[in-house]
Structures are given as C-alpha cells and as structure tokens.
mmCIF file as Biopython writes it, N, C-alpha, C and O atoms, coordinates in Angstrom:
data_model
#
loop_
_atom_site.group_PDB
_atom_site.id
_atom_site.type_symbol
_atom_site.label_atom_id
_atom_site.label_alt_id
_atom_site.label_comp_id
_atom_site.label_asym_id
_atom_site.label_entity_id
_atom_site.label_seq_id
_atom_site.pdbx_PDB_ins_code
_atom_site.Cartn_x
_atom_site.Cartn_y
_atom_site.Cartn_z
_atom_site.occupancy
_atom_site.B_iso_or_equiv
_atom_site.auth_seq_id
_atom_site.auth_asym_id
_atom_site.pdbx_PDB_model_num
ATOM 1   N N  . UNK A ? 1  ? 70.115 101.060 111.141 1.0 0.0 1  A 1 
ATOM 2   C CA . UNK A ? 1  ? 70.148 99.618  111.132 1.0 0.0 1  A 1 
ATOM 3   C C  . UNK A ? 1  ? 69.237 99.112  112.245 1.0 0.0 1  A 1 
ATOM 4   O O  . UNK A ? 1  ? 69.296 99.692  113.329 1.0 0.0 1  A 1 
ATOM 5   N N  . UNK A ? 2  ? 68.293 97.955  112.063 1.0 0.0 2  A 1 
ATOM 6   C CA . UNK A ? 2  ? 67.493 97.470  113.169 1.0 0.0 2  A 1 
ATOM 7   C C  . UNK A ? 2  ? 67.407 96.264  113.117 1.0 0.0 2  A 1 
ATOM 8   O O  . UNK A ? 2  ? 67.312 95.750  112.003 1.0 0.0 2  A 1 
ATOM 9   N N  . UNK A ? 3  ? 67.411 95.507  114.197 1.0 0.0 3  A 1 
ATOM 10  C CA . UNK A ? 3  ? 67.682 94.267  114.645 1.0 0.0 3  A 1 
ATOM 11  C C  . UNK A ? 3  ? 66.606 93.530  115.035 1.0 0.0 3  A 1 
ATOM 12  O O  . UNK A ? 3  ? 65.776 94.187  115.663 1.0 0.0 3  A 1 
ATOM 13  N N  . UNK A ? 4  ? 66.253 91.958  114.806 1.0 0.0 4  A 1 
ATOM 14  C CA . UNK A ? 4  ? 64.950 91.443  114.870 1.0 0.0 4  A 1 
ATOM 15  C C  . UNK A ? 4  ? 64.822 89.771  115.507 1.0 0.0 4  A 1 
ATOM 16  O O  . UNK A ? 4  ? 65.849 89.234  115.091 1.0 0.0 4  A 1 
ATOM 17  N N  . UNK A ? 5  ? 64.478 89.320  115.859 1.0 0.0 5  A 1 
ATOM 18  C CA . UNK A ? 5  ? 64.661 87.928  116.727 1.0 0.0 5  A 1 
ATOM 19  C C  . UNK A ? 5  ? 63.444 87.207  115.630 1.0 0.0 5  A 1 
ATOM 20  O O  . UNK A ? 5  ? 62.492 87.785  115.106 1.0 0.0 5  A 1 
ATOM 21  N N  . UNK A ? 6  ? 63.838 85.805  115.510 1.0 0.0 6  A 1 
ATOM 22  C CA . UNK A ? 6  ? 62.800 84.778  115.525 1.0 0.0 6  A 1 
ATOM 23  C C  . UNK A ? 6  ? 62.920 83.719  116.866 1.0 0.0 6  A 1 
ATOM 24  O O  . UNK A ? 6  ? 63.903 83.277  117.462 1.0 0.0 6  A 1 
ATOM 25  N N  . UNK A ? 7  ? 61.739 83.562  117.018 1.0 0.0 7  A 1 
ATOM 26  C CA . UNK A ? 7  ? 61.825 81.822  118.155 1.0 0.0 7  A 1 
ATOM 27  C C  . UNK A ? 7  ? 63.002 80.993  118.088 1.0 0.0 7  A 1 
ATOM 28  O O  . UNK A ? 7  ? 63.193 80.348  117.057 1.0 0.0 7  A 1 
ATOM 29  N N  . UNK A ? 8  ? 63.519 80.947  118.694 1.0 0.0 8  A 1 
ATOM 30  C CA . UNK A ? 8  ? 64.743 80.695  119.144 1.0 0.0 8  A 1 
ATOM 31  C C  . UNK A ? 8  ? 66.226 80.462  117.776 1.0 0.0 8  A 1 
ATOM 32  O O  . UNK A ? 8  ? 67.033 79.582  117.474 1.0 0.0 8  A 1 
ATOM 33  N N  . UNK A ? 9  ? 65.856 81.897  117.309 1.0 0.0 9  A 1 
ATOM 34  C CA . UNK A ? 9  ? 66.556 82.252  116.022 1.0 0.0 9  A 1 
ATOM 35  C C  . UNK A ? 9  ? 67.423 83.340  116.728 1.0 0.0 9  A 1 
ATOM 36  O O  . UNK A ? 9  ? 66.935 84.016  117.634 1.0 0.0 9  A 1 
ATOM 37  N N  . UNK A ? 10 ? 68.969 83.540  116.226 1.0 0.0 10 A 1 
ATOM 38  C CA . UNK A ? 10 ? 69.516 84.578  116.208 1.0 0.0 10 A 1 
ATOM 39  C C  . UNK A ? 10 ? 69.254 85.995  115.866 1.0 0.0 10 A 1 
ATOM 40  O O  . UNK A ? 10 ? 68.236 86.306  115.248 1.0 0.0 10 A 1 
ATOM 41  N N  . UNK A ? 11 ? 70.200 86.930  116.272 1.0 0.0 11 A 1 
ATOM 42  C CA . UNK A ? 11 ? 69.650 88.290  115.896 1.0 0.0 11 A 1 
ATOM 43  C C  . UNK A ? 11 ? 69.847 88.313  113.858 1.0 0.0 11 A 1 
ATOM 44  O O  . UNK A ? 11 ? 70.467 87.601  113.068 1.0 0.0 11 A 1 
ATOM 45  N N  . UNK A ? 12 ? 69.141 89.266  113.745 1.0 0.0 12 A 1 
ATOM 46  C CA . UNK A ? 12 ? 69.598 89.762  111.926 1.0 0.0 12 A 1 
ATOM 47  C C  . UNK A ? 12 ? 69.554 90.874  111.784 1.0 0.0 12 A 1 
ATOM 48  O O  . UNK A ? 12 ? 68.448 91.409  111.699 1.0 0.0 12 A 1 
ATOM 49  N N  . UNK A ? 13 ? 70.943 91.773  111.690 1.0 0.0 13 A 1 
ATOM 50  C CA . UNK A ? 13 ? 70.732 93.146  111.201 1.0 0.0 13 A 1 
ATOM 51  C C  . UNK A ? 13 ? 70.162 93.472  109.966 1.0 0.0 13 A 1 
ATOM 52  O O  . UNK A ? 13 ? 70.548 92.727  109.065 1.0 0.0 13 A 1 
ATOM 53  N N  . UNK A ? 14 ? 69.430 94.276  109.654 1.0 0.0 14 A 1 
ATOM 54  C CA . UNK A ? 14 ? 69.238 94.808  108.398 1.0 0.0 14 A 1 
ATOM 55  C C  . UNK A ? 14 ? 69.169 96.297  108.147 1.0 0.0 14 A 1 
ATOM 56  O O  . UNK A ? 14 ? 68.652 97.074  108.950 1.0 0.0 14 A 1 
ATOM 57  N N  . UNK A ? 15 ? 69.639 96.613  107.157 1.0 0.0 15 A 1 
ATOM 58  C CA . UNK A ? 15 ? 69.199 98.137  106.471 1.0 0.0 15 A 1 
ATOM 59  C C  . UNK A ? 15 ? 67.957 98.299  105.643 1.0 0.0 15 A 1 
ATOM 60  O O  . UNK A ? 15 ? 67.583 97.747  104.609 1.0 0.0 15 A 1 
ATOM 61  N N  . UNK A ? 16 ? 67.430 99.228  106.415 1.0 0.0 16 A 1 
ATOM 62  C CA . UNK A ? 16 ? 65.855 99.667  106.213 1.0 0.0 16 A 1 
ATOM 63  C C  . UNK A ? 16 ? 66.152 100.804 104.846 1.0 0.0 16 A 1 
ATOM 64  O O  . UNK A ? 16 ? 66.784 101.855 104.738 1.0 0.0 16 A 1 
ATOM 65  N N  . UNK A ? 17 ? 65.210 99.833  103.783 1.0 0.0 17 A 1 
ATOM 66  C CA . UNK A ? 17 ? 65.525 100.960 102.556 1.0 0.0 17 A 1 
ATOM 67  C C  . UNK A ? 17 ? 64.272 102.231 102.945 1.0 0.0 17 A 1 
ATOM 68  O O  . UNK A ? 17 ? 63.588 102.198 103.967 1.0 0.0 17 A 1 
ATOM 69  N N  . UNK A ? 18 ? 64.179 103.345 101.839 1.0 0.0 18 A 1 
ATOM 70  C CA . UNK A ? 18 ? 63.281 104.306 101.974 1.0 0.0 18 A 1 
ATOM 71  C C  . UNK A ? 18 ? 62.049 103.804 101.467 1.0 0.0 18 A 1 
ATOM 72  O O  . UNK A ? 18 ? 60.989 104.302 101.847 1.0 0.0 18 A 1 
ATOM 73  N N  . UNK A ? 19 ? 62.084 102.767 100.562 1.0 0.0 19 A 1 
ATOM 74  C CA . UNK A ? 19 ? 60.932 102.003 100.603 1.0 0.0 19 A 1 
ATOM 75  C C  . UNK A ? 19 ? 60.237 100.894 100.659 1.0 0.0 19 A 1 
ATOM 76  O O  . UNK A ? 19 ? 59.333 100.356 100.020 1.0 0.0 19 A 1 
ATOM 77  N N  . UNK A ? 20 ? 60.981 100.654 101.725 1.0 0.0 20 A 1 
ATOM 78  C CA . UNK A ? 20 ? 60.503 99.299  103.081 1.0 0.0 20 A 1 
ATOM 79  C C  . UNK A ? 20 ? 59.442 99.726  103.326 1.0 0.0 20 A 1 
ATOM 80  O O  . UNK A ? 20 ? 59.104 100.799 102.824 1.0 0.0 20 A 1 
ATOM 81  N N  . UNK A ? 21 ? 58.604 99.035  104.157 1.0 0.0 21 A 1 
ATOM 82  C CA . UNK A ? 21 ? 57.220 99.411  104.700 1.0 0.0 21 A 1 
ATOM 83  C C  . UNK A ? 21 ? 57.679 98.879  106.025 1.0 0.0 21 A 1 
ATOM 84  O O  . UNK A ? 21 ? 58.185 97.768  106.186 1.0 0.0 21 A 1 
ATOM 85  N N  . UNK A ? 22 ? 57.454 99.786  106.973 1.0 0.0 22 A 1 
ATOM 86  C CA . UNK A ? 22 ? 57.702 99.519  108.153 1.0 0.0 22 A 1 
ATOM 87  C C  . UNK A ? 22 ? 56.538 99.738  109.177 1.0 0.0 22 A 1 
ATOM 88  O O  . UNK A ? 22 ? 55.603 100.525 109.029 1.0 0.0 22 A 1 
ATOM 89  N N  . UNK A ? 23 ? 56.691 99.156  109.921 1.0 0.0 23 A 1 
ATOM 90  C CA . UNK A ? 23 ? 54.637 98.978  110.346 1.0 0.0 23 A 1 
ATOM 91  C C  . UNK A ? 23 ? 54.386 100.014 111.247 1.0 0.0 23 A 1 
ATOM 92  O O  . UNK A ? 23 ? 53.231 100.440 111.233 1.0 0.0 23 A 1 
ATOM 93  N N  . UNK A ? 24 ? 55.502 100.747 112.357 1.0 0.0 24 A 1 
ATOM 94  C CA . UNK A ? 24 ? 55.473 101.129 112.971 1.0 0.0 24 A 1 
ATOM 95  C C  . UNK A ? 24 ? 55.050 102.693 112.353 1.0 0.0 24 A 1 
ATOM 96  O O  . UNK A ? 24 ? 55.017 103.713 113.040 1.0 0.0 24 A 1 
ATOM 97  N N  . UNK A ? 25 ? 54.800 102.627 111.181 1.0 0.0 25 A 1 
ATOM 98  C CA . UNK A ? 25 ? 54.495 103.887 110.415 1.0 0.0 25 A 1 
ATOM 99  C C  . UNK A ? 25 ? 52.982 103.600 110.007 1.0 0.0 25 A 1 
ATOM 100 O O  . UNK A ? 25 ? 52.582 104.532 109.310 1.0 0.0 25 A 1 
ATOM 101 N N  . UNK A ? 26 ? 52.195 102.815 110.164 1.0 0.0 26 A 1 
ATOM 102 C CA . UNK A ? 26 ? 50.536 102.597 109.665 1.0 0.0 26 A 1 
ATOM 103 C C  . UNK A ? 26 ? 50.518 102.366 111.015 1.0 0.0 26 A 1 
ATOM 104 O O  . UNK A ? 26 ? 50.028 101.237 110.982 1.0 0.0 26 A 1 
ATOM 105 N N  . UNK A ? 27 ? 50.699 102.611 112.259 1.0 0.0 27 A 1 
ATOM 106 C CA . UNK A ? 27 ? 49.600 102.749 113.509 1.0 0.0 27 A 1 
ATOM 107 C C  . UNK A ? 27 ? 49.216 104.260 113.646 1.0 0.0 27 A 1 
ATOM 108 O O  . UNK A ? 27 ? 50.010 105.188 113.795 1.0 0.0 27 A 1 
ATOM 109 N N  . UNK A ? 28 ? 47.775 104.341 113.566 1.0 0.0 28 A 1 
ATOM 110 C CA . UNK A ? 28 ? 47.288 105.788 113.615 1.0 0.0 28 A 1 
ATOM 111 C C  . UNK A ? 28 ? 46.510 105.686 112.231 1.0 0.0 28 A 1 
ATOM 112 O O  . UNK A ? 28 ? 45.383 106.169 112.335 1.0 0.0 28 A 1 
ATOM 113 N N  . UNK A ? 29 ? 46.789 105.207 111.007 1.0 0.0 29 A 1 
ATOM 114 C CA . UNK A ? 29 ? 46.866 105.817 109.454 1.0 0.0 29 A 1 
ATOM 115 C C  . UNK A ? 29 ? 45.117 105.446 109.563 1.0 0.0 29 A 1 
ATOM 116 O O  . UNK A ? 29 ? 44.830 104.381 110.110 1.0 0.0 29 A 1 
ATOM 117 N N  . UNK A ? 30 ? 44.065 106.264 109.078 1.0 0.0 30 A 1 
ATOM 118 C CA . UNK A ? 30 ? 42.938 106.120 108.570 1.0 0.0 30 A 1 
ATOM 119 C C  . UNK A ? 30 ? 43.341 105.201 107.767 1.0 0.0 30 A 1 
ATOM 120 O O  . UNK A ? 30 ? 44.399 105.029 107.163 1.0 0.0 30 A 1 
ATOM 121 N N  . UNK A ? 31 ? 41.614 104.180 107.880 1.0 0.0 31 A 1 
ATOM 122 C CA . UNK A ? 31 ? 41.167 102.980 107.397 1.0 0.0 31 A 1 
ATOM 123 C C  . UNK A ? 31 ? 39.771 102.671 106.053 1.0 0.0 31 A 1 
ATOM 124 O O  . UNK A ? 31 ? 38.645 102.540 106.534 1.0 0.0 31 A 1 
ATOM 125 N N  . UNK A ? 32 ? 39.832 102.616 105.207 1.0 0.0 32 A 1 
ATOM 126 C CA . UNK A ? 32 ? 38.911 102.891 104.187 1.0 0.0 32 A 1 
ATOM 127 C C  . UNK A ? 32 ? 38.049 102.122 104.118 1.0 0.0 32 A 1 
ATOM 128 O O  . UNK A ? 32 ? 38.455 101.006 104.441 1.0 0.0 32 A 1 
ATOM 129 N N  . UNK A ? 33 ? 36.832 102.143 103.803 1.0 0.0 33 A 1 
ATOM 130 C CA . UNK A ? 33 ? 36.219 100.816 102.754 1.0 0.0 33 A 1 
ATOM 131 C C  . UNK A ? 33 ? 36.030 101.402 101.337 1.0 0.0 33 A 1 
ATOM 132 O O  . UNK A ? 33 ? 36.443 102.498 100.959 1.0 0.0 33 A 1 
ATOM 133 N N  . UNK A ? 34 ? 35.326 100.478 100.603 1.0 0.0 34 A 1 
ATOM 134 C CA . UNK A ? 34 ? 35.201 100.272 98.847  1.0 0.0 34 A 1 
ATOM 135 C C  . UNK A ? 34 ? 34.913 101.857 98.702  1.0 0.0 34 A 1 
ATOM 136 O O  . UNK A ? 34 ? 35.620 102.704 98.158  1.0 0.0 34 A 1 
ATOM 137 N N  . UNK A ? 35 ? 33.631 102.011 99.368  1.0 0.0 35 A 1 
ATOM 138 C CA . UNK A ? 35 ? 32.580 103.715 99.291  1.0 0.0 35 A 1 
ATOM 139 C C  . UNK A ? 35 ? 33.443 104.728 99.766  1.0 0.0 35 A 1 
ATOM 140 O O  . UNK A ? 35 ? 32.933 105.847 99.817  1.0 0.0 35 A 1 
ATOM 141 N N  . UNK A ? 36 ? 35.217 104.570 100.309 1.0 0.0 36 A 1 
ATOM 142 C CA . UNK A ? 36 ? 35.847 105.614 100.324 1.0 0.0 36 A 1 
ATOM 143 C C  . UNK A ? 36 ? 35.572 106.294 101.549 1.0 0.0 36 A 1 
ATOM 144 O O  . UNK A ? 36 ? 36.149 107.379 101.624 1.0 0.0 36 A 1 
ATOM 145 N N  . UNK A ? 37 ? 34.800 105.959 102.623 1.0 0.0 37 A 1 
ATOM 146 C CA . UNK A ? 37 ? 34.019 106.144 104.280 1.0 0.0 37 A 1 
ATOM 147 C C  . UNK A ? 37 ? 35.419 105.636 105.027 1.0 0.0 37 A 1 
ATOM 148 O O  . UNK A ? 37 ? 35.792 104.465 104.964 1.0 0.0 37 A 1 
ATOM 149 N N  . UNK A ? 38 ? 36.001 106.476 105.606 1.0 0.0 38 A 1 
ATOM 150 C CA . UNK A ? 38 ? 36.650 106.179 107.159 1.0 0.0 38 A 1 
ATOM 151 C C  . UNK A ? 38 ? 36.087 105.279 107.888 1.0 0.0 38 A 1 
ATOM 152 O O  . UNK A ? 38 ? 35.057 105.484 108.530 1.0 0.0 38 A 1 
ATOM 153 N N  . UNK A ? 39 ? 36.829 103.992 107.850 1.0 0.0 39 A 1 
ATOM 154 C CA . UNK A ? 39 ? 36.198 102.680 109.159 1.0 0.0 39 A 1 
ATOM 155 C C  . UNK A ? 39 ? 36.635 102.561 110.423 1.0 0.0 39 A 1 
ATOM 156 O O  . UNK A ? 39 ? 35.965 101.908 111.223 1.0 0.0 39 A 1 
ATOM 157 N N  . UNK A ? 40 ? 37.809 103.161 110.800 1.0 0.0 40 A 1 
ATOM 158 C CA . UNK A ? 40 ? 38.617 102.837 111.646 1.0 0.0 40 A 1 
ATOM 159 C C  . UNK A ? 40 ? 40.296 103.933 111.376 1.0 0.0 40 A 1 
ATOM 160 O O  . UNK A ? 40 ? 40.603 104.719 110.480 1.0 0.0 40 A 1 
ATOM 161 N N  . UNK A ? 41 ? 40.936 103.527 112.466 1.0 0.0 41 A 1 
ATOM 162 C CA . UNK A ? 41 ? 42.614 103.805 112.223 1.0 0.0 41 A 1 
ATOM 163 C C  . UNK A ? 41 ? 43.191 102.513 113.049 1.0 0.0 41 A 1 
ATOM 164 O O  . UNK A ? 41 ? 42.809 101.897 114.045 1.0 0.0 41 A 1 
ATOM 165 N N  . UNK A ? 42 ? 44.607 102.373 111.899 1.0 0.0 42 A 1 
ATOM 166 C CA . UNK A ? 42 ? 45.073 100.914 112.210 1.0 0.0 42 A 1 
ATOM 167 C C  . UNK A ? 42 ? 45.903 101.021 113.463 1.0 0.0 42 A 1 
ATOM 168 O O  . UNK A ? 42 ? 46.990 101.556 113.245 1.0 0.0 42 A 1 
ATOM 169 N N  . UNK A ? 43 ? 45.690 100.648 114.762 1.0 0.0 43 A 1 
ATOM 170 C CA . UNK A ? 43 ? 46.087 100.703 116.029 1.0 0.0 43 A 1 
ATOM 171 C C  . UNK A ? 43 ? 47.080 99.813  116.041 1.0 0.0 43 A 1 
ATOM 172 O O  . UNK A ? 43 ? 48.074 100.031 116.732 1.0 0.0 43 A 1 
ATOM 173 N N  . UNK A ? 44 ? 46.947 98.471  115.144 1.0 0.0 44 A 1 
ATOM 174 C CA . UNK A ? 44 ? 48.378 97.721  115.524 1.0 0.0 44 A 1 
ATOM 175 C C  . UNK A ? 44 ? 48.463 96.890  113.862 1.0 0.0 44 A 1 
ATOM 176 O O  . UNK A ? 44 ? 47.753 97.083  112.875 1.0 0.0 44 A 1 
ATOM 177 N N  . UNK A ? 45 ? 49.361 96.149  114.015 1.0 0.0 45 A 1 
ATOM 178 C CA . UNK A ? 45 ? 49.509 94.708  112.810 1.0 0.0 45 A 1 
ATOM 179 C C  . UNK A ? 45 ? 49.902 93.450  113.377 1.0 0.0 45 A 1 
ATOM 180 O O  . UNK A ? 45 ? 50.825 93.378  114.188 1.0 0.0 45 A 1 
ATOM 181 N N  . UNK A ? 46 ? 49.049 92.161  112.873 1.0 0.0 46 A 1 
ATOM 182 C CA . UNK A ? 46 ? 49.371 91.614  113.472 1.0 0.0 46 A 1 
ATOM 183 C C  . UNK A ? 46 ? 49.823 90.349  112.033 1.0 0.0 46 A 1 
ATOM 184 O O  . UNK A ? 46 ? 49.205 90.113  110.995 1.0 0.0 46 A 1 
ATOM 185 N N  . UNK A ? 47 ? 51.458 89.610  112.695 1.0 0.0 47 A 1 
ATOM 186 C CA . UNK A ? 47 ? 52.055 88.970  112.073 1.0 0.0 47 A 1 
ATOM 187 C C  . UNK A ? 47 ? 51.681 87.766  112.233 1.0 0.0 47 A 1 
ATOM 188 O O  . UNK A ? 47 ? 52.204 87.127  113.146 1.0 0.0 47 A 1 
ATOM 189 N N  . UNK A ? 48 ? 50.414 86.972  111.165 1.0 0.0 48 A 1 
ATOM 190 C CA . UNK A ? 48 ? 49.872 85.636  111.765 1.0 0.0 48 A 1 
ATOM 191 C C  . UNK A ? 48 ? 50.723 84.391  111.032 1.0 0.0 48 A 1 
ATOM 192 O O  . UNK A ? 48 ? 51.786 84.581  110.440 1.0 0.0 48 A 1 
ATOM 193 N N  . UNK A ? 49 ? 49.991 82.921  111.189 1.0 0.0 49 A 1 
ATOM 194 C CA . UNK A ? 49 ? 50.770 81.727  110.652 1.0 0.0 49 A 1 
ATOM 195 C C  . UNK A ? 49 ? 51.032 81.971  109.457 1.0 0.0 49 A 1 
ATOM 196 O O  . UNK A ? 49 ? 50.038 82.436  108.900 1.0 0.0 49 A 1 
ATOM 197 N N  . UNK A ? 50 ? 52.005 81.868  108.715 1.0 0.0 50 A 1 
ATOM 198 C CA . UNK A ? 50 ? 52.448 81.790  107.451 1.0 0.0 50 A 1 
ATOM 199 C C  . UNK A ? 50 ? 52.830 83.346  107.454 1.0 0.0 50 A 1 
ATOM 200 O O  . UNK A ? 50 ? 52.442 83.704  106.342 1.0 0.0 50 A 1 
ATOM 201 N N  . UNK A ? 51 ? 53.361 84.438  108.073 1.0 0.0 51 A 1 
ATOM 202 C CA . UNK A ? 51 ? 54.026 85.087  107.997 1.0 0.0 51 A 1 
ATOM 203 C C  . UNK A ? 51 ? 53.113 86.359  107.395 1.0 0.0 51 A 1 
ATOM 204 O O  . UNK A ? 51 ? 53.641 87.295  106.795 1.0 0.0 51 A 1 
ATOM 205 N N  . UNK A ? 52 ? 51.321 86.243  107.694 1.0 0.0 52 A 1 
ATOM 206 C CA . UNK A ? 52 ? 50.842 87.023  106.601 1.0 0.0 52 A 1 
ATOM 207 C C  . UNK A ? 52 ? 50.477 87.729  107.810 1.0 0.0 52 A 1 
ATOM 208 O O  . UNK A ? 52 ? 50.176 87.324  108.933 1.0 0.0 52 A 1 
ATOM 209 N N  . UNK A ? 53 ? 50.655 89.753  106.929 1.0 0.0 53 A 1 
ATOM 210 C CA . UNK A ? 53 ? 50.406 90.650  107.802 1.0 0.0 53 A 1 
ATOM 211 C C  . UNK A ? 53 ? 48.557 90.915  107.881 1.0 0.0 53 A 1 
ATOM 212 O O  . UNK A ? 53 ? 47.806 90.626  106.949 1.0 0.0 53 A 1 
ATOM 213 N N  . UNK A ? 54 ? 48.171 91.427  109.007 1.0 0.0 54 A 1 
ATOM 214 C CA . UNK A ? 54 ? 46.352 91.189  109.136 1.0 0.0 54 A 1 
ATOM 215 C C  . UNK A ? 54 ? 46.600 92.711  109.918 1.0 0.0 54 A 1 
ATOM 216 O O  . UNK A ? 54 ? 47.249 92.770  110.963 1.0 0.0 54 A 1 
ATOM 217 N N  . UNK A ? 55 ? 46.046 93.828  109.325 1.0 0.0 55 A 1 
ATOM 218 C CA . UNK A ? 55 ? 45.803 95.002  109.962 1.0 0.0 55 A 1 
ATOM 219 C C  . UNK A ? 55 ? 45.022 94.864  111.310 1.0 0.0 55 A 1 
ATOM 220 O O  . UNK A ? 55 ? 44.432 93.787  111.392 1.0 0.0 55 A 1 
ATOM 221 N N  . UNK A ? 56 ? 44.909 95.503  112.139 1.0 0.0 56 A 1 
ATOM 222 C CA . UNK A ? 56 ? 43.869 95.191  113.497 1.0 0.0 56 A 1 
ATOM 223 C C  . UNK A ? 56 ? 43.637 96.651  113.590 1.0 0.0 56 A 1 
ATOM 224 O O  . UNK A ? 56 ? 44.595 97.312  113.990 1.0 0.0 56 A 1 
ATOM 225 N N  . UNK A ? 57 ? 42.280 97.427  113.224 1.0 0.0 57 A 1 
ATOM 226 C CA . UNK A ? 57 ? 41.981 98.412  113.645 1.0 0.0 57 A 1 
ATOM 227 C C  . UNK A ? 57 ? 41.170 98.477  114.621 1.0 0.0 57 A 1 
ATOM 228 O O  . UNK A ? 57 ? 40.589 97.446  114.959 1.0 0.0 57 A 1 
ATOM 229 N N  . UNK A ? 58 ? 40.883 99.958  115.456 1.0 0.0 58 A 1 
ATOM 230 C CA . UNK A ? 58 ? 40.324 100.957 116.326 1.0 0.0 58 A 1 
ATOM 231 C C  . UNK A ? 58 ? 38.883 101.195 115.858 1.0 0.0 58 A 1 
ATOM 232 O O  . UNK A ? 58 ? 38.843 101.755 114.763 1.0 0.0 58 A 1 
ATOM 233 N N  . UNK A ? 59 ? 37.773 100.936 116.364 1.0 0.0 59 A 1 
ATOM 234 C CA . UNK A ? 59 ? 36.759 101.549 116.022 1.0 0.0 59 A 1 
ATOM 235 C C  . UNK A ? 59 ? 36.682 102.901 117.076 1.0 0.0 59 A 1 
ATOM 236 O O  . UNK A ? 59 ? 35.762 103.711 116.974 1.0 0.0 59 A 1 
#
C-alpha cells in the first residue's frame, strides 16, 4: 500500500495493481526514437499542469 499528498490535500492510500505503471520503475529504462537508435535513459518524470506525465531524459 502507498500513500500520496496533493497541495494542501489529505493523504490517499492506494493498492498498487501488477499493472499500474509506477514511475519509479522507467528511471534508468533506454529511450528510443522512430529509427529504433537509443536517445537517452529516462532519469526522471515529470508531473506537469493538467496532470500530464513528460519523460525528462539523460543524454
């Protein structure tokens, strides 16, 4: 079970199914383009306005 805050929001437990995507599992993961070439590995994620996830890789 893992626990999560919003801005001046209470805690929320939840149960993490087996196929949740959990981010803390794509830092490290090789980064592709179209031609299938290694660009990067995704070092972090970042959670922007409107709640949309934006990979941030490592060159």
């Amino acid at each position: 079970m893992t626990s999560s805050t919003t801005a001046g929001g209470p805690l929320k437990y939840v149960n993490i199914q087996d196929n949740d995507l959990v981010t803390s599992k794509l830092v490290g993961v090789d980064i592709y383009n179209k031609q299938n070439e290694t660009i990067g590995k995704m070092s972090d994620v970042v959670i922007g306005d409107g709640l949309r996830a934006m990979p941030h890789r490592s060159l």
